[in-house]
C-alpha positions in Angstrom: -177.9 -77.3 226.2 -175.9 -74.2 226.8 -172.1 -74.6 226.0 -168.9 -73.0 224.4 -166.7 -74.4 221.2 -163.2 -75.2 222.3 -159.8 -76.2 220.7 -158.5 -79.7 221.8 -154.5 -79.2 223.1 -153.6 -82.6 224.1 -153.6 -84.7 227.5 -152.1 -84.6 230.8 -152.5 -86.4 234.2 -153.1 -84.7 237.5 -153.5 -85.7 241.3 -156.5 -85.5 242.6 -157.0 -84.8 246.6 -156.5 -88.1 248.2 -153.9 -88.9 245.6 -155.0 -90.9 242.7 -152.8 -89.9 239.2 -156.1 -88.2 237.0 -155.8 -88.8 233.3 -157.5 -85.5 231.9 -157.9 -83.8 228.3 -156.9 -80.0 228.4 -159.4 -78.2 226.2 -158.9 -74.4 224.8 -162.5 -73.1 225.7 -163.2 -69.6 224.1 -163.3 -67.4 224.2 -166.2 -67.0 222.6 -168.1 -64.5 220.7 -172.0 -64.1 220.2 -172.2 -63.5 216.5 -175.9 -64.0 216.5 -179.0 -63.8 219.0 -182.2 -66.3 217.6 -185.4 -65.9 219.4 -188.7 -67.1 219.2 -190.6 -64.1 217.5 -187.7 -63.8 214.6 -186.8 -67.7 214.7 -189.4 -69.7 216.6 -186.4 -70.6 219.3 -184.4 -69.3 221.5 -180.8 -69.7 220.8 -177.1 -68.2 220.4 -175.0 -68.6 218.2 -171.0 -68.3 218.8 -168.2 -67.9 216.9 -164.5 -69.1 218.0 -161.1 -68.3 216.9 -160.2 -65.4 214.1 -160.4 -65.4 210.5 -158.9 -63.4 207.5 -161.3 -61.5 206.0 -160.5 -62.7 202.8 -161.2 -66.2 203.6 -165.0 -65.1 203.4 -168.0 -64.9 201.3 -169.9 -61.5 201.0 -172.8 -63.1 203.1 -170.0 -64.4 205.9 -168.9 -60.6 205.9 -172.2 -58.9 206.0 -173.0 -61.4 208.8 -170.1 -61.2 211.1 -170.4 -57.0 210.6 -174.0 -56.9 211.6 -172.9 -58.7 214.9 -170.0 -55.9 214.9 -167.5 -58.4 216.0 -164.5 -59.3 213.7 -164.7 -62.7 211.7 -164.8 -66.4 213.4 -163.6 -69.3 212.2 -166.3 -71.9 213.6 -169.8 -70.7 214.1 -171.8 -73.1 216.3 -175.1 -72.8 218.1 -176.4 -73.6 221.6 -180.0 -73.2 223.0 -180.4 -73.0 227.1 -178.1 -69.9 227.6 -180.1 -68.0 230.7 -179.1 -64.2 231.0 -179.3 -61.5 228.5 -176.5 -61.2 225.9 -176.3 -59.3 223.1 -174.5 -59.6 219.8 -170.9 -58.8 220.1 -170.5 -60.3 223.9 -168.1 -62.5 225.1 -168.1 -65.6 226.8 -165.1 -67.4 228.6 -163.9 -70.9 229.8 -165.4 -68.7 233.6 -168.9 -70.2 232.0 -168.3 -73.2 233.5 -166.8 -74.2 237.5 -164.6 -77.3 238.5 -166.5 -80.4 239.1 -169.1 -79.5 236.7 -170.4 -82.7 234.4 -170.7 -81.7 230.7 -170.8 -83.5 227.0 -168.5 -82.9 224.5 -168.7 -83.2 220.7 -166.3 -83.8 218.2 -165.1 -85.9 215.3 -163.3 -89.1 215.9 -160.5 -89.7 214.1 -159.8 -91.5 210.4 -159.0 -94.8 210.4 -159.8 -95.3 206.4 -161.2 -98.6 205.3 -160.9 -101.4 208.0 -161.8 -104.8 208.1 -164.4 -106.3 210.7 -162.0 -107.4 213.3 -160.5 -104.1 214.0 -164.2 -102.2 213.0 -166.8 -104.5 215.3 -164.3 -106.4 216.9 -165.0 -109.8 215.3 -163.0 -112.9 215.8 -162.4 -114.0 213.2 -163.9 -117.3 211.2 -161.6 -120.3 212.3 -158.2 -121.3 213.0 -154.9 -120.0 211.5 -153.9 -123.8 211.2 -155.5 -127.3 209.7 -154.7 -125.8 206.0 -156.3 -122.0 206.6 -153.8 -119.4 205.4 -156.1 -116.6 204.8 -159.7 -116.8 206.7 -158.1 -116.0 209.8 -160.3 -112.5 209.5 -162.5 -113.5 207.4 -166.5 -111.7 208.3 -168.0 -115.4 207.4 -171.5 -115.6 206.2 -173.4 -112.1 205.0 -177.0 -114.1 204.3 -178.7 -117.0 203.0 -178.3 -117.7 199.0 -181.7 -119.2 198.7 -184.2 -116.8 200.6 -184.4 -113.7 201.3 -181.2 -114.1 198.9 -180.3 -110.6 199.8 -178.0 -108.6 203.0 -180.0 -106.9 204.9 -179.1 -103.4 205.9 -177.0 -102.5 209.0 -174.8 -106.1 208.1 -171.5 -105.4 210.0 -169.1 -105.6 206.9 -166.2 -103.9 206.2 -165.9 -100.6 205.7 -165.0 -97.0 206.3 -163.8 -96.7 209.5 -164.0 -93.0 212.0 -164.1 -89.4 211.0 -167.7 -89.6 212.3 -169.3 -87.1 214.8 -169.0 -88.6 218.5 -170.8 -87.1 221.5 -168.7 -88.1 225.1 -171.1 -87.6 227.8 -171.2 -86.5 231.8 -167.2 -86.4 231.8 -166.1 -84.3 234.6 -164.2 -80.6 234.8 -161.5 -81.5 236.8 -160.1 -78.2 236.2 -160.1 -74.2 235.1 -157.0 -72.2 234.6 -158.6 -68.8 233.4 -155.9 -66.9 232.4 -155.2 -69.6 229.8 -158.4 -70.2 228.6 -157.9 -73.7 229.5 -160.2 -76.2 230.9 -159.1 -80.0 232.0 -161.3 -83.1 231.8 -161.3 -86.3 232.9 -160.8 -88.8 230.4 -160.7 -88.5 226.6 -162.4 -86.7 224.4 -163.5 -88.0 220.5 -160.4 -86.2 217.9 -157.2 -85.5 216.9 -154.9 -82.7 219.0 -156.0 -79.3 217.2 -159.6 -80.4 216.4 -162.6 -78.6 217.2 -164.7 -79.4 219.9 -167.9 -78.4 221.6 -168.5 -78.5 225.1 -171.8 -78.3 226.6 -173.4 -78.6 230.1 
């Protein structure tokens, strides 16, 4: 799907037309440069790839550099890649948050946030074996049984255990554009979006 790599700001409310208070995420989208054009008789696909905010040079590999001045455009930060673009574009174009129009539905893609190693109440949402009274101190949030100790006298995989907990990649689908301010580069969107303010995020159609 075609899309554009964004910045995520923070969130905000706003009315909508008969008057209901709109939670929204506001989203820097772009913009974005093409740093690379695949197709199907150099790459067997047709994609683009874009890059999104600037880079010091000498953050970069020789490769990264050689890359980036091939594409004639100065260096990106985050390179990602979207197949579905129609149009023509060529290396060293730009695309805006204009790419998309108010009440548009897209995804968006980003990484949740850390929450380190967490037990299986807060993790699956477990209840826990048990009372907190009649002598139980400390099974309150207890997992309970993993398997049988006689046969298959094993835990299967996928056993809901313990464990670490977020900073995995999270996909948010058919969340609405509520709003484009173009001269910002900004883009609002109704509900929340996986990540911390300042992470990266991709937004596609």
């Amino acid at each position: 799907m075609p899309g554009l790599i964004g910045k995520k700001i923070g969130m905000t409310s706003v009315f909508s037309a008969d008057g209901k208070n709109v939670p929204c995420t506001v989203i820097e989208v772009g913009p974005c440069v093409v740093t690379q054009v695949k197709t199907v008789e150099t790459d067997g696909y047709n994609a683009l790839q874009l890059g999104f905010g600037a880079q010091k040079e000498k953050h970069l590999t020789q490769p990264e550099i050689g890359h980036f001045k091939k594409a004639g455009v100065a260096p990106q930060r985050h390179l990602a890649e979207f197949k579905g673009f129609e149009g023509d574009y060529k290396m060293g174009d730009t695309i805006s948050v204009d790419f998309f129009s108010e009440s548009d539905f897209v995804d968006v893609v980003g990484t949740s946030k850390g929450k380190g190693y967490q037990g299986v109440v807060k993790r699956h949402g477990f209840g826990g074996v048990g009372q907190s009274t009649h002598g139980q101190h400390n099974r309150l949030r207890a997992p309970g049984a993993v398997g049988a100790c006689s046969y298959p006298a094993k835990v299967f995989k996928g056993m809901r255990m313990a464990g670490q907990m977020g900073n995995e990649r999270v996909t948010v689908q058919n969340l609405q554009v509520v709003k484009i301010i173009p001269e910002h580069n900004l883009m609002m969107i109704k509900g929340s979006i996986p990540g911390a303010k300042g992470s990266i995020v991709m937004i596609e159609k």
